[in-house]
N, C-alpha and C positions, 0 to 999 in steps of 0.2 A: 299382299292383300291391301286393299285402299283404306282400309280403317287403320291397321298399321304406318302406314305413309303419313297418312294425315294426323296419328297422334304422336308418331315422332314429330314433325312439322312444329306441334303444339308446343310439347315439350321442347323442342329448342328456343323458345321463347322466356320460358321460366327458368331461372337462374337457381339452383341449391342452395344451401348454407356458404359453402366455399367459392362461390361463384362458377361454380361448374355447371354447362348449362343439364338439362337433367336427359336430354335425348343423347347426351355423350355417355349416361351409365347404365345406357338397352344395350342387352347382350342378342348377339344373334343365336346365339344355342341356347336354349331355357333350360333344357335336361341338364342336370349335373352328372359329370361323369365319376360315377363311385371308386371304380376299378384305378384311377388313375391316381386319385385322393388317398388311396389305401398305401400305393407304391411311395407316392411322396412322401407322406408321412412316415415311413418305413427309413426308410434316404435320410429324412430330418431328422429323425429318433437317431439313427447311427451316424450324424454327422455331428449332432446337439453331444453325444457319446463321446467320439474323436475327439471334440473341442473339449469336453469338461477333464479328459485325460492328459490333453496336453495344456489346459491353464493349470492341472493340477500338478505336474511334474515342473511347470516356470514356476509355480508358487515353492514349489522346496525346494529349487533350487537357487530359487532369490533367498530363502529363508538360510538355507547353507548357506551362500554366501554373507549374508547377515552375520551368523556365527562364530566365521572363520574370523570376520573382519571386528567383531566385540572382542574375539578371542584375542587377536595379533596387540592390540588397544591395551589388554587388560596386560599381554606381556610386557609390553613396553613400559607401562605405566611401572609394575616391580619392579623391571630391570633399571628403570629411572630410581626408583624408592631406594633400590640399595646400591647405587652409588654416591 
């Protein structure tokens, strides 16, 4: 269409906030694809999942190793006491 031509044209003249001009954030597809949004989301939800299982398994096991190593401290420090 020539009205589209001519008001991307426009808009590559005016600058955004960030300096991006504003005919670079016209999308060519206007319709949002629902069905694809759904999957993604789906993806993200069980990767966001994966990810919180596996900081939570480094977290106790940082946290073990923590213990072991207050633990071996706290021996040494008696076995120093009572010699």
């Amino acid at each position: 269409m020539v009205w589209s031509r001519s008001l991307t044209n426009y808009l590559s003249t005016i600058l955004g906030q960030d300096g991006v001009t504003l005919s670079d954030v016209i999308y060519e597809n206007n319709d949002p694809d629902y069905e694809d949004k759904d999957e993604d989301k789906d993806k993200d939800k069980d990767k966001d999942e994966e990810d919180f299982e596996e900081e939570s398994e480094e977290r106790e096991e940082g946290d073990k190793r923590k213990r072991r190593k207050n633990n071996c401290e706290r021996v040494k420090k008696i076995k120093t006491q009572r010699i």
